[in-house]
PDB file as gemmi writes it, atoms N, CA and C in Angstrom:
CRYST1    1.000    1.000    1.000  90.00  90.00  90.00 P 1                      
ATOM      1  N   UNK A   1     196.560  95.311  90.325  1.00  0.00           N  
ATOM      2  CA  UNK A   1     196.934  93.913  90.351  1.00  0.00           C  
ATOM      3  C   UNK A   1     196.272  93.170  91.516  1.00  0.00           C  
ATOM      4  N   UNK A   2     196.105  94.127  92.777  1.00  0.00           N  
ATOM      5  CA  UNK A   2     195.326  93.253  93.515  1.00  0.00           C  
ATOM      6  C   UNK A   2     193.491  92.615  93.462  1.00  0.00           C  
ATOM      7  N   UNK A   3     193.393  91.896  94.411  1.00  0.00           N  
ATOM      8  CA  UNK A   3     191.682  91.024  94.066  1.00  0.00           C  
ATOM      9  C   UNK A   3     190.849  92.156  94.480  1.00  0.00           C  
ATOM     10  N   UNK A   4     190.739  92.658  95.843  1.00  0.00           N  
ATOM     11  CA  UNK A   4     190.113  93.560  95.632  1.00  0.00           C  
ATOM     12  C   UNK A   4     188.835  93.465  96.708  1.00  0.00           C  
ATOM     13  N   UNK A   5     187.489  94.021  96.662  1.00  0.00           N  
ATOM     14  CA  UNK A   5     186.939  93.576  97.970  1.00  0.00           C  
ATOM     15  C   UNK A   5     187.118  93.722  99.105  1.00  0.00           C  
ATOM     16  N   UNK A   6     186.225  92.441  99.824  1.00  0.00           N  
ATOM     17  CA  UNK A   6     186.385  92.220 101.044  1.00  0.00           C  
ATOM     18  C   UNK A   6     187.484  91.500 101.287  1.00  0.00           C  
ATOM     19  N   UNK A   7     188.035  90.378 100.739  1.00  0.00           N  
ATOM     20  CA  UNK A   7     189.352  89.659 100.538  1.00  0.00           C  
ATOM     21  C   UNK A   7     190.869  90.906 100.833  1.00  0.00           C  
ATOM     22  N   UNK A   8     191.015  91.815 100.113  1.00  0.00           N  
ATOM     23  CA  UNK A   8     191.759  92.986  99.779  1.00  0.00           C  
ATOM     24  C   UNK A   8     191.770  93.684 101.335  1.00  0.00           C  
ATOM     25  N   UNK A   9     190.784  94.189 101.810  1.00  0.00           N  
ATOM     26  CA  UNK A   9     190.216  94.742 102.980  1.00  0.00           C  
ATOM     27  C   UNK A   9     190.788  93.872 103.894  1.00  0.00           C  
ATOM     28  N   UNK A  10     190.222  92.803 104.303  1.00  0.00           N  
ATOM     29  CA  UNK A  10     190.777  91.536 104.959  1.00  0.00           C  
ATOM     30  C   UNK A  10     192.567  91.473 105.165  1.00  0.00           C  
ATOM     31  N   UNK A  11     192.817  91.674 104.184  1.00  0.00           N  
ATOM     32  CA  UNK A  11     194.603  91.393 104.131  1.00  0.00           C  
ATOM     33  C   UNK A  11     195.018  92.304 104.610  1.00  0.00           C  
ATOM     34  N   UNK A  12     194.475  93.839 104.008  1.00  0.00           N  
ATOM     35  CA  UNK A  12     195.071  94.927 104.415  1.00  0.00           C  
ATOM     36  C   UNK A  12     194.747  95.330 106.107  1.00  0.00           C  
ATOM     37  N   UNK A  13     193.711  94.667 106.646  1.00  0.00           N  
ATOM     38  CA  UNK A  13     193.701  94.988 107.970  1.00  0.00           C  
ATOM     39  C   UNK A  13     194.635  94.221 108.924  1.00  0.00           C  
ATOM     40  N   UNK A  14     194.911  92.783 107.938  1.00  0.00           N  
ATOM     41  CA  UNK A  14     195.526  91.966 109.267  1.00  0.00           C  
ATOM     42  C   UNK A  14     197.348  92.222 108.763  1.00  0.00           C  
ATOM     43  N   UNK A  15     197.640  92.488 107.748  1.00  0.00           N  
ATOM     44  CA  UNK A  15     198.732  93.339 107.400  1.00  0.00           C  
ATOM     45  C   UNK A  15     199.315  94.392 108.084  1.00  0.00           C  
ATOM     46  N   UNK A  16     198.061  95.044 108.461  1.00  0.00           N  
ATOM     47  CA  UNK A  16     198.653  96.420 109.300  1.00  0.00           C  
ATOM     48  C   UNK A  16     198.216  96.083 110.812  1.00  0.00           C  
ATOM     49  N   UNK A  17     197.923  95.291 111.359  1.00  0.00           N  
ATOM     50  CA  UNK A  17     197.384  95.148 112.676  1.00  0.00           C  
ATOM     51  C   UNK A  17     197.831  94.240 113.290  1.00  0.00           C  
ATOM     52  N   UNK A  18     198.144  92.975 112.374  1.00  0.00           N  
ATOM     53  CA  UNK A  18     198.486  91.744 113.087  1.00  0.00           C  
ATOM     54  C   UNK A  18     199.779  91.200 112.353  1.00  0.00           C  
ATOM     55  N   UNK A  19     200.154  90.224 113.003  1.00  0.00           N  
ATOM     56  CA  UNK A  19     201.416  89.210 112.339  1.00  0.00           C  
ATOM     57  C   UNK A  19     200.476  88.161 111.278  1.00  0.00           C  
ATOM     58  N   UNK A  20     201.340  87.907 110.061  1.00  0.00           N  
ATOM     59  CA  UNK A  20     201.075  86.943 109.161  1.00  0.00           C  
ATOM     60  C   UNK A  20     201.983  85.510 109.237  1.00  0.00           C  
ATOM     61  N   UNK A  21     201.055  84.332 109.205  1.00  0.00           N  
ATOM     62  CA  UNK A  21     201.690  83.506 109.150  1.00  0.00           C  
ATOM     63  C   UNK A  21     201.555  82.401 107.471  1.00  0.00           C  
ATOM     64  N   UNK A  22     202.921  82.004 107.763  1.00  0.00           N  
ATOM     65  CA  UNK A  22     202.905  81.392 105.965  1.00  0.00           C  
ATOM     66  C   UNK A  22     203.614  80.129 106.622  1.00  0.00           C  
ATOM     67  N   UNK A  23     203.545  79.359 105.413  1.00  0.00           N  
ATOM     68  CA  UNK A  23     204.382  78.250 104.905  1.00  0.00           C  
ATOM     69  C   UNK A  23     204.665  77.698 103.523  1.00  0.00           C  
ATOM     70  N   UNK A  24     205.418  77.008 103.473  1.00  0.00           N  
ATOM     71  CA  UNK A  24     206.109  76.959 102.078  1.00  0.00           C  
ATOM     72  C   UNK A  24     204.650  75.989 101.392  1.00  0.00           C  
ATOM     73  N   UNK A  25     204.287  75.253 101.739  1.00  0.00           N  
ATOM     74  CA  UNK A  25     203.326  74.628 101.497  1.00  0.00           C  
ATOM     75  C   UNK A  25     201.785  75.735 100.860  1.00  0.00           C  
ATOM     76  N   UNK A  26     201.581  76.700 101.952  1.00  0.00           N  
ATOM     77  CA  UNK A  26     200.038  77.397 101.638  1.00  0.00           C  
ATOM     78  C   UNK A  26     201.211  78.522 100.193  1.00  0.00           C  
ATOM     79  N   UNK A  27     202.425  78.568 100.555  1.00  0.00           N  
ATOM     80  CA  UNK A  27     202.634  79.972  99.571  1.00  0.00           C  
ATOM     81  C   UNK A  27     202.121  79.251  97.880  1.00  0.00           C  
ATOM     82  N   UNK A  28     202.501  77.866  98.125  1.00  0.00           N  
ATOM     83  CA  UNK A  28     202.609  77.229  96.567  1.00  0.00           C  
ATOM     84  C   UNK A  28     201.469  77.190  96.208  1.00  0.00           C  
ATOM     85  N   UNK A  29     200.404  76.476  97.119  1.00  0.00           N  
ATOM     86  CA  UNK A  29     198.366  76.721  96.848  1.00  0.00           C  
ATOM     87  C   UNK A  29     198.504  77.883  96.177  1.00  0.00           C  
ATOM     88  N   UNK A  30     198.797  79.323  97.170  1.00  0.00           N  
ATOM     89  CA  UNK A  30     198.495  80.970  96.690  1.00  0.00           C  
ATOM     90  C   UNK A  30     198.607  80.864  95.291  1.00  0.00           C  
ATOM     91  N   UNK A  31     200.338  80.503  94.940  1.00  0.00           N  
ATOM     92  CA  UNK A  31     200.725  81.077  93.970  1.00  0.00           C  
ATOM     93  C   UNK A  31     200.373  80.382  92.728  1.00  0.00           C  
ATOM     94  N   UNK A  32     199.329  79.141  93.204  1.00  0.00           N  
ATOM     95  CA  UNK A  32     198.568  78.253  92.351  1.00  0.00           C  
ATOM     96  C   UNK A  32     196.878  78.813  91.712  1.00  0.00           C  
ATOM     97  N   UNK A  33     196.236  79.301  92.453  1.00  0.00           N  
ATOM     98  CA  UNK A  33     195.176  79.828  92.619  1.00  0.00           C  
ATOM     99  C   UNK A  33     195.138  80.989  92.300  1.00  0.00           C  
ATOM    100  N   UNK A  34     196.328  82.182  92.457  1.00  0.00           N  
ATOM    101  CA  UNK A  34     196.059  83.145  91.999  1.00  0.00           C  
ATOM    102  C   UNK A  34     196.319  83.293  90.377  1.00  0.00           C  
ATOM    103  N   UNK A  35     197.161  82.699  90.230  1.00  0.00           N  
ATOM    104  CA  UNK A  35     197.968  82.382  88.700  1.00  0.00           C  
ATOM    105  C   UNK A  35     196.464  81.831  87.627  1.00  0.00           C  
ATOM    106  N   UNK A  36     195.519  80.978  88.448  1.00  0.00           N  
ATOM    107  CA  UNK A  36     194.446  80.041  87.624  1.00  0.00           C  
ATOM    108  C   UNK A  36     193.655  81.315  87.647  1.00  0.00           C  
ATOM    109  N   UNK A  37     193.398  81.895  88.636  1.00  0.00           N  
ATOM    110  CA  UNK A  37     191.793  82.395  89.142  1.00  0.00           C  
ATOM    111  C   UNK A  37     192.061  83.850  88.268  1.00  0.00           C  
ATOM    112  N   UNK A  38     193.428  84.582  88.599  1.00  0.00           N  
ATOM    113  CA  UNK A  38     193.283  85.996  87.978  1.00  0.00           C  
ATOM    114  C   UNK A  38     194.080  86.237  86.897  1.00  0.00           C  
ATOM    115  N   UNK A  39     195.004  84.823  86.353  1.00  0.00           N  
ATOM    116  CA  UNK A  39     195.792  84.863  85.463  1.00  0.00           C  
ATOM    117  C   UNK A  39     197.117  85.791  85.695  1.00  0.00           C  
ATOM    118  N   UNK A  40     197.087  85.987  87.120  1.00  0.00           N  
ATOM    119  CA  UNK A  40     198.819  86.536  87.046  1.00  0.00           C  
ATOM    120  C   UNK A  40     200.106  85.709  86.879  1.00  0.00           C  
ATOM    121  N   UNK A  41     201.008  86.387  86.559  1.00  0.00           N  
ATOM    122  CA  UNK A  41     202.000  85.786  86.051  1.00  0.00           C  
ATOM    123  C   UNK A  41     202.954  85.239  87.756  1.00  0.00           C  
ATOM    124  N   UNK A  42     203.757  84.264  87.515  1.00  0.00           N  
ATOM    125  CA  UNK A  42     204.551  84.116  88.519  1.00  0.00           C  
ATOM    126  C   UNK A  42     205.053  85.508  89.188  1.00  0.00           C  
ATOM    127  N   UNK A  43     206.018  86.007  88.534  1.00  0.00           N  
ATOM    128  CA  UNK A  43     206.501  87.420  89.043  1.00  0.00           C  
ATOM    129  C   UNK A  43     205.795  88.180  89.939  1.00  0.00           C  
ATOM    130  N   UNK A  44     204.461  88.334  88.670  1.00  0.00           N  
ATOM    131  CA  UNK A  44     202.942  89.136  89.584  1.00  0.00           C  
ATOM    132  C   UNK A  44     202.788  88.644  91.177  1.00  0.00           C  
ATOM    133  N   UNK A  45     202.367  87.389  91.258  1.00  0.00           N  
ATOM    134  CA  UNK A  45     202.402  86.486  92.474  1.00  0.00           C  
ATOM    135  C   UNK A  45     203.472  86.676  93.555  1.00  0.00           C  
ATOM    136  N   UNK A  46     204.259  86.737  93.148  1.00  0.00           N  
ATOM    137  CA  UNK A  46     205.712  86.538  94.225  1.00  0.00           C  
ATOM    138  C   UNK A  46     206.007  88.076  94.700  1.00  0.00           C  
ATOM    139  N   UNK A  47     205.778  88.995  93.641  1.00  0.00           N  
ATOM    140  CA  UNK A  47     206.272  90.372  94.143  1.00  0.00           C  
ATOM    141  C   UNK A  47     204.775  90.391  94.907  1.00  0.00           C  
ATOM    142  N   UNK A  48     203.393  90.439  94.897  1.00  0.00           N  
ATOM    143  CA  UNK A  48     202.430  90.419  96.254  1.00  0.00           C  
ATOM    144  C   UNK A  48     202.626  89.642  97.128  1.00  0.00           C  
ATOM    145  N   UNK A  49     203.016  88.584  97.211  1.00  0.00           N  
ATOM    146  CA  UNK A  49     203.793  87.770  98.287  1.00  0.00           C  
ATOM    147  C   UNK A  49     204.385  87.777  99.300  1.00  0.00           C  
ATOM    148  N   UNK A  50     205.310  88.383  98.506  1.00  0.00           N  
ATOM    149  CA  UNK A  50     206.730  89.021  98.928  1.00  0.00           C  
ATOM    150  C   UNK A  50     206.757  90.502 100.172  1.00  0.00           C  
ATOM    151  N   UNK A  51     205.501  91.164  99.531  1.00  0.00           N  
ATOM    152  CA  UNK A  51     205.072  92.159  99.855  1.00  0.00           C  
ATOM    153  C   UNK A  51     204.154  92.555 101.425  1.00  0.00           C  
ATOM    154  N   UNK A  52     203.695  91.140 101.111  1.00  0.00           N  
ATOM    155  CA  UNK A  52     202.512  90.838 102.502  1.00  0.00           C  
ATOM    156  C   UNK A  52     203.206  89.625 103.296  1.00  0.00           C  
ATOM    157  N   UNK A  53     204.213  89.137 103.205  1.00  0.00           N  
ATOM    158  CA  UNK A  53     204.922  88.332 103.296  1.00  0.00           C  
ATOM    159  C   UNK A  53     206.393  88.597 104.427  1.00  0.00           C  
ATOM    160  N   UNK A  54     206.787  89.658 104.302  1.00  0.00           N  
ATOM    161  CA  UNK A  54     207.928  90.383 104.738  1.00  0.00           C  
ATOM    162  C   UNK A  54     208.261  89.886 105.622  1.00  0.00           C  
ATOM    163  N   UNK A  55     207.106  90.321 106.595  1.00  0.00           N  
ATOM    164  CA  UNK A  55     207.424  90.282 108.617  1.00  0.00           C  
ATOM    165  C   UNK A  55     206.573  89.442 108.804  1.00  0.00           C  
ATOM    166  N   UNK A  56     206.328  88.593 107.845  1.00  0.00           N  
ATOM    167  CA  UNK A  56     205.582  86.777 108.274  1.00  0.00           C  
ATOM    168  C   UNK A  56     206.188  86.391 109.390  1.00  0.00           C  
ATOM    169  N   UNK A  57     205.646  85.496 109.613  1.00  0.00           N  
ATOM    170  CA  UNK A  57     206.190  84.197 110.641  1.00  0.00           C  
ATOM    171  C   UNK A  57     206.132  82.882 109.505  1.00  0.00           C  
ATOM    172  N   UNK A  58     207.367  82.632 109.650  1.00  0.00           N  
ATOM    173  CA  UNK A  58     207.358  81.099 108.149  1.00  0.00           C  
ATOM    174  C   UNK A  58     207.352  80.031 109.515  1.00  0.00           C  
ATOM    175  N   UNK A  59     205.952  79.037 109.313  1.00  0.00           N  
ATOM    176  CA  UNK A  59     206.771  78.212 109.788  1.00  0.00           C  
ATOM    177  C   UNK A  59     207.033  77.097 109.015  1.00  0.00           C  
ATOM    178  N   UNK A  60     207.846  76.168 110.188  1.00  0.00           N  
ATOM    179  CA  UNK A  60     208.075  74.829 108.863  1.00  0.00           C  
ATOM    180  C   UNK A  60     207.065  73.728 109.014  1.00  0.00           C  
ATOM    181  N   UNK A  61     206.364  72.924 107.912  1.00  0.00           N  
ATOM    182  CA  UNK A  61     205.193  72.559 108.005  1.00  0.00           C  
ATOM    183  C   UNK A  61     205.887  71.010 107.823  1.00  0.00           C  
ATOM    184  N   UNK A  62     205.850  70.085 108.332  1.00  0.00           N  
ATOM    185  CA  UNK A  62     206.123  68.927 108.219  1.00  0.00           C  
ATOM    186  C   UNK A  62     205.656  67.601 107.830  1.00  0.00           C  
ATOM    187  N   UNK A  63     204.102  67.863 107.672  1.00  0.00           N  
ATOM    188  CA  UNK A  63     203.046  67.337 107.851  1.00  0.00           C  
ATOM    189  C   UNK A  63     202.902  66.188 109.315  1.00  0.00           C  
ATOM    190  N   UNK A  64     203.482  66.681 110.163  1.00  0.00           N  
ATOM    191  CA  UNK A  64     203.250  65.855 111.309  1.00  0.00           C  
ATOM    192  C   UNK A  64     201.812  66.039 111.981  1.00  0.00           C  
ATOM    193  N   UNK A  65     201.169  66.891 111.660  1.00  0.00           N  
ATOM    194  CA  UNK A  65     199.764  67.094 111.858  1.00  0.00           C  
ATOM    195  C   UNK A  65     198.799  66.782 110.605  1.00  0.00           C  
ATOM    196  N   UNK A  66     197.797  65.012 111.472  1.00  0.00           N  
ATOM    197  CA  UNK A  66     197.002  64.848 109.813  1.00  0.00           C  
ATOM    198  C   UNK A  66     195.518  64.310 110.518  1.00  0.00           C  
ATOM    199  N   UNK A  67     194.958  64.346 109.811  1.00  0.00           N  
ATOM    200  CA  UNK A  67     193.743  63.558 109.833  1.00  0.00           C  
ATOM    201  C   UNK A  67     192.584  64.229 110.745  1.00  0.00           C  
ATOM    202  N   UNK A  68     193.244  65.441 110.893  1.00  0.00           N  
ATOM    203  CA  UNK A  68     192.148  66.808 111.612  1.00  0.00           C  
ATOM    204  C   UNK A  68     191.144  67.235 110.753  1.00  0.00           C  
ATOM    205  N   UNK A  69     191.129  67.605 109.343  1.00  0.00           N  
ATOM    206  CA  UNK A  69     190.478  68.108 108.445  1.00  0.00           C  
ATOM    207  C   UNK A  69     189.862  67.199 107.500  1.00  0.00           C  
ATOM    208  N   UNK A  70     188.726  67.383 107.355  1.00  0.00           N  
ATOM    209  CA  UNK A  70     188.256  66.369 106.214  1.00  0.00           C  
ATOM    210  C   UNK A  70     188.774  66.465 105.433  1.00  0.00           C  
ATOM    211  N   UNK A  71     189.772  67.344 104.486  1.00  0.00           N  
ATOM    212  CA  UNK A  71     190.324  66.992 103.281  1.00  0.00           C  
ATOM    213  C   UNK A  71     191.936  67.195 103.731  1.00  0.00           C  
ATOM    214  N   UNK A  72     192.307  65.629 103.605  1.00  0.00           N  
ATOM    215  CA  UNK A  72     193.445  65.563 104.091  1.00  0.00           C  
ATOM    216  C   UNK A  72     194.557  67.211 103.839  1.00  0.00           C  
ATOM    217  N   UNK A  73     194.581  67.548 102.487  1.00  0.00           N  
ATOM    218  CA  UNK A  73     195.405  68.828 102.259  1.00  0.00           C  
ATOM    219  C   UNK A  73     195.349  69.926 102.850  1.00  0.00           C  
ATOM    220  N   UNK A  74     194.867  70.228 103.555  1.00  0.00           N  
ATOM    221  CA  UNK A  74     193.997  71.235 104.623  1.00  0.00           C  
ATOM    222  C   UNK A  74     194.746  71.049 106.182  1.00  0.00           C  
ATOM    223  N   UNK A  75     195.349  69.804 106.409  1.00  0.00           N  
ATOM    224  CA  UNK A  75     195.471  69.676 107.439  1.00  0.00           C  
ATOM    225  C   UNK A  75     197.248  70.681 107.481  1.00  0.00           C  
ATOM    226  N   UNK A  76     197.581  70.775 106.525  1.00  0.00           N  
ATOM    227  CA  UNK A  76     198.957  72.066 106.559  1.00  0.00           C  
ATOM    228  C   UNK A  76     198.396  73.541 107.153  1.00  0.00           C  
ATOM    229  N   UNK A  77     197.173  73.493 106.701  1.00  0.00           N  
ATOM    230  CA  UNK A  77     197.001  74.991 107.406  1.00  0.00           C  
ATOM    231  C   UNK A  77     196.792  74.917 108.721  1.00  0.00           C  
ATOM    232  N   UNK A  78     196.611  74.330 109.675  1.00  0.00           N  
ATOM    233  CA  UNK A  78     196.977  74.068 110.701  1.00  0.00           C  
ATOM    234  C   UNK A  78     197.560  73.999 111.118  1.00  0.00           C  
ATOM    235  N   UNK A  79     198.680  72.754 110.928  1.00  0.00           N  
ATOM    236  CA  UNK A  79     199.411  72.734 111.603  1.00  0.00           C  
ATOM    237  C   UNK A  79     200.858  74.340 111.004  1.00  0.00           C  
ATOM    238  N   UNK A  80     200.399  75.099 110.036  1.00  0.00           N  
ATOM    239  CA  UNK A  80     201.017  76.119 110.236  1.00  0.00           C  
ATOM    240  C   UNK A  80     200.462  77.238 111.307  1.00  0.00           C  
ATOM    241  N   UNK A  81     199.334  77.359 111.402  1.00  0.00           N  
ATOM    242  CA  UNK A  81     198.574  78.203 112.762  1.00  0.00           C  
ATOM    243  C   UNK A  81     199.604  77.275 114.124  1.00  0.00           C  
ATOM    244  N   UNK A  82     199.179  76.452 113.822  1.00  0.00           N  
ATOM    245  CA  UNK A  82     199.677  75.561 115.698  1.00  0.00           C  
ATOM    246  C   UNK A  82     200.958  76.222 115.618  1.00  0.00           C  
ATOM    247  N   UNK A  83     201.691  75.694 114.964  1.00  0.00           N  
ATOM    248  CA  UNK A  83     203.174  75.905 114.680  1.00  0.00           C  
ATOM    249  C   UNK A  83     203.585  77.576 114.829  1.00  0.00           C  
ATOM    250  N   UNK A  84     203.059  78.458 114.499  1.00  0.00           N  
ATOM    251  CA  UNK A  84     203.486  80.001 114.502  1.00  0.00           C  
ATOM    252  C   UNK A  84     202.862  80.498 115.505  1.00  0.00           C  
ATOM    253  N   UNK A  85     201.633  80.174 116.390  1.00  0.00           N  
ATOM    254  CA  UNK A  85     201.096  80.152 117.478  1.00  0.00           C  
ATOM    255  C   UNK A  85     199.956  81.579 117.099  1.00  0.00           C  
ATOM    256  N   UNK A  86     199.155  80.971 115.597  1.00  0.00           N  
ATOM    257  CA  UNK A  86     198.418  81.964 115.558  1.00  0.00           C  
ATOM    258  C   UNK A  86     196.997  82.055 116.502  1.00  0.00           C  
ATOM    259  N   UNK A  87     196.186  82.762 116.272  1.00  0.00           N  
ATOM    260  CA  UNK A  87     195.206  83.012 117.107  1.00  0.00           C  
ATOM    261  C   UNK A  87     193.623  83.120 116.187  1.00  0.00           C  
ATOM    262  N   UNK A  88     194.400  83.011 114.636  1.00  0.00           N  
ATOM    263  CA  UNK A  88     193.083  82.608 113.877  1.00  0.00           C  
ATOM    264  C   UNK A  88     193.530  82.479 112.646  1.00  0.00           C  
ATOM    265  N   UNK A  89     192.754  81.792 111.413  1.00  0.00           N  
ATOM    266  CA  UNK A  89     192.703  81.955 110.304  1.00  0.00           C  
ATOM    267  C   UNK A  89     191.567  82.127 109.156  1.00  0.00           C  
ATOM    268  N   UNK A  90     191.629  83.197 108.341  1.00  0.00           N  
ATOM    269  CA  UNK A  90     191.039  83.357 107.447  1.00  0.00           C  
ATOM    270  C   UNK A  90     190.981  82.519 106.283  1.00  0.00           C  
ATOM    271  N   UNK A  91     189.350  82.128 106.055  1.00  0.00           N  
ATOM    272  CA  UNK A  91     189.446  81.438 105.002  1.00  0.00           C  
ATOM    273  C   UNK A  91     187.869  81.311 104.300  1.00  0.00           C  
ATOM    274  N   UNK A  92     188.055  80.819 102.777  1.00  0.00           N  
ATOM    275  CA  UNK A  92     187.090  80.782 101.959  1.00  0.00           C  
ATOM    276  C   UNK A  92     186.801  79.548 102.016  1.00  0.00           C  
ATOM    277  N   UNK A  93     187.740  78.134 102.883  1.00  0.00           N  
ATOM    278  CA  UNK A  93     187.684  77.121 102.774  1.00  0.00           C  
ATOM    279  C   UNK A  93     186.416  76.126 103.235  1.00  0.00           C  
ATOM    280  N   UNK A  94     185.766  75.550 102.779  1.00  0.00           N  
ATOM    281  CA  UNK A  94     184.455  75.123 103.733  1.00  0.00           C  
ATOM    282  C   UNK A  94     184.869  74.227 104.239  1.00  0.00           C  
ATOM    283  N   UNK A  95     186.120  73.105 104.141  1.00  0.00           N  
ATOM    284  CA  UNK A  95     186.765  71.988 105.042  1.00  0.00           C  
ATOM    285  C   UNK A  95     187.180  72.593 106.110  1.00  0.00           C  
ATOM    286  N   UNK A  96     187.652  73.412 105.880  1.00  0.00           N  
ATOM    287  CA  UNK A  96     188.660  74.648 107.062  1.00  0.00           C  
ATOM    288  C   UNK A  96     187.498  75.022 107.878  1.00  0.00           C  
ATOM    289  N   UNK A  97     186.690  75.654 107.036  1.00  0.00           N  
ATOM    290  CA  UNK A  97     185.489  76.364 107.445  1.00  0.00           C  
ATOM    291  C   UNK A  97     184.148  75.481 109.006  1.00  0.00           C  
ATOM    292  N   UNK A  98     184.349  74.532 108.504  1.00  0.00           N  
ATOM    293  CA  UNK A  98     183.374  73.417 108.842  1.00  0.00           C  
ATOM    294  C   UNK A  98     184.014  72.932 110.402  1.00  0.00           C  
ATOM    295  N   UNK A  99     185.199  72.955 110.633  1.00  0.00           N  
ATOM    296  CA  UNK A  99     185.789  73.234 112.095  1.00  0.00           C  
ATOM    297  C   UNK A  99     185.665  73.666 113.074  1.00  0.00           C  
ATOM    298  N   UNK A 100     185.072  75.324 112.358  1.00  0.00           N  
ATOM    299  CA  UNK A 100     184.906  76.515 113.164  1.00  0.00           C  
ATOM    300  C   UNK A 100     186.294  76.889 113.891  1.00  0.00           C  
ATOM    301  N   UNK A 101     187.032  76.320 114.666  1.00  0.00           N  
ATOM    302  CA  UNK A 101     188.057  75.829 115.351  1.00  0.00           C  
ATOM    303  C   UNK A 101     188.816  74.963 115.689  1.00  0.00           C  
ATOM    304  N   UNK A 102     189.984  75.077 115.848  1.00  0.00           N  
ATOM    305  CA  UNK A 102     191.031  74.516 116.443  1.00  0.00           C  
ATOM    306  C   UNK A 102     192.168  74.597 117.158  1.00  0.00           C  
ATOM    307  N   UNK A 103     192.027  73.656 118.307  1.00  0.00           N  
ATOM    308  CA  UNK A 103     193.188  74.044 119.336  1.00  0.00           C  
ATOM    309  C   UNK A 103     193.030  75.267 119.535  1.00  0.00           C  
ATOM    310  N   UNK A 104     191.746  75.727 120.039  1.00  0.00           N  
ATOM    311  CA  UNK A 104     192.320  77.288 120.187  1.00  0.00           C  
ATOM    312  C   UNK A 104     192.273  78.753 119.196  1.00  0.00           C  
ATOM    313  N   UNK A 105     192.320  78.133 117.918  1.00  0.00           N  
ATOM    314  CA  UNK A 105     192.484  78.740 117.030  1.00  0.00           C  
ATOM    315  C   UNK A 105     190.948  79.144 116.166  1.00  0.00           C  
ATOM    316  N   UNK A 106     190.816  80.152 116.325  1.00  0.00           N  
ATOM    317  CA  UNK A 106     189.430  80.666 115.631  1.00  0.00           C  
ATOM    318  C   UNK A 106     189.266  79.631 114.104  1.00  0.00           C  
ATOM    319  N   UNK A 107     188.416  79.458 113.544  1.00  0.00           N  
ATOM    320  CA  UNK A 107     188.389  80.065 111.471  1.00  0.00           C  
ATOM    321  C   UNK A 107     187.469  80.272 111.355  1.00  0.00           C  
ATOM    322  N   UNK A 108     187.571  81.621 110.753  1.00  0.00           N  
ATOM    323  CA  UNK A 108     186.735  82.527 110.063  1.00  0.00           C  
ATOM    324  C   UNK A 108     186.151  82.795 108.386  1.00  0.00           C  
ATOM    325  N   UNK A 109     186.009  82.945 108.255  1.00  0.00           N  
ATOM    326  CA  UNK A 109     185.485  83.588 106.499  1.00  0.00           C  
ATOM    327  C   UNK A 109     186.013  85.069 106.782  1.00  0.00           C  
ATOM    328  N   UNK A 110     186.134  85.715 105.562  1.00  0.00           N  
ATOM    329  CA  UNK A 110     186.593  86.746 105.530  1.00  0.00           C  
ATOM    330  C   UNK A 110     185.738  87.690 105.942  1.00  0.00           C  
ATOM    331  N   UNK A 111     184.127  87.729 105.663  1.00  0.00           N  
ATOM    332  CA  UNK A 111     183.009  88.735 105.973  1.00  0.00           C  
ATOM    333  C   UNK A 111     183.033  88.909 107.980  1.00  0.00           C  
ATOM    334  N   UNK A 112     183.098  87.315 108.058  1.00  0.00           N  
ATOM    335  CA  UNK A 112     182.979  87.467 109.854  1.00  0.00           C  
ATOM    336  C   UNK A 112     184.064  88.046 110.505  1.00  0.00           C  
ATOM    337  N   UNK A 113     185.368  87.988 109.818  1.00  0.00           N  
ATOM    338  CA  UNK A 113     186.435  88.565 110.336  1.00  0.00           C  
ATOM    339  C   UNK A 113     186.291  89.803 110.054  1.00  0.00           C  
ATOM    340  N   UNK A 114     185.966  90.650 109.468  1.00  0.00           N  
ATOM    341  CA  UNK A 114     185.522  91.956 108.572  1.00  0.00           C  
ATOM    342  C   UNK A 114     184.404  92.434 109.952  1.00  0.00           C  
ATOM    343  N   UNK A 115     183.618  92.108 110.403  1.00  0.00           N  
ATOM    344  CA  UNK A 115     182.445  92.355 111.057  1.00  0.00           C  
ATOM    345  C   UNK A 115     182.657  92.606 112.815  1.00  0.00           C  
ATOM    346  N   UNK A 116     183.395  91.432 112.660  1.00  0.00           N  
ATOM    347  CA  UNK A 116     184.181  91.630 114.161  1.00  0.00           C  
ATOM    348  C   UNK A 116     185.050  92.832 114.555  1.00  0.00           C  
ATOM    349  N   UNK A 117     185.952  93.553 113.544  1.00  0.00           N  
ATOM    350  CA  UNK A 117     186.374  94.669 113.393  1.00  0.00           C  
ATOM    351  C   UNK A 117     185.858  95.814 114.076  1.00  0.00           C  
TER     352      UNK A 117                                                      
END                                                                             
């Protein structure tokens, strides 16, 4: 059921190594994208979720942080990093991507985070 890859690799390292941070906001994207992209079912979605999800850090996303990211919707993943006091985020995003950083906060692609390892 899982994607698989470097993506797969990626999760499973920062799963076992590091703290995960979520919000109610990025879980609904996930469970949007994975549902389109690999055709899993809700259930499918929520029990991997759920799974990598456990010993998250939720924070609460308010949108009080805006106009950082060129695409306004983007600006939640941030302010969930600021907010949980992460130290980076992984992403396929090229708005995200195109930052490099913030406040502190690395963003990566999944290969560079993979490499740094």
């Amino acid at each position: 059921m899982h994607f698989g890859g470097a993506p797969q690799a990626a999760l499973d390292t920062v799963f076992t190594h590091d703290t995960i941070a979520i919000c109610e906001q990025i879980v609904t994207e996930v469970r949007a994208i994975l549902a389109r992209k690999f055709s899993w079912t809700d259930d499918e979605v929520l029990s991997v979720l759920n799974d990598y999800t456990i010993d998250a850090i939720h924070a609460d996303v308010t949108g009080s942080l805006h106009g950082i990211c060129r695409d306004p919707k983007d600006d939640m993943v941030l302010e969930c990093a600021v907010k949980s006091g992460a130290q980076l985020i992984l992403t396929g995003d090229l708005d995200l991507l195109s930052l490099k950083s913030y406040n502190g906060i690395s963003i990566l692609t999944v290969r560079q985070f993979l490499n740094q390892r």
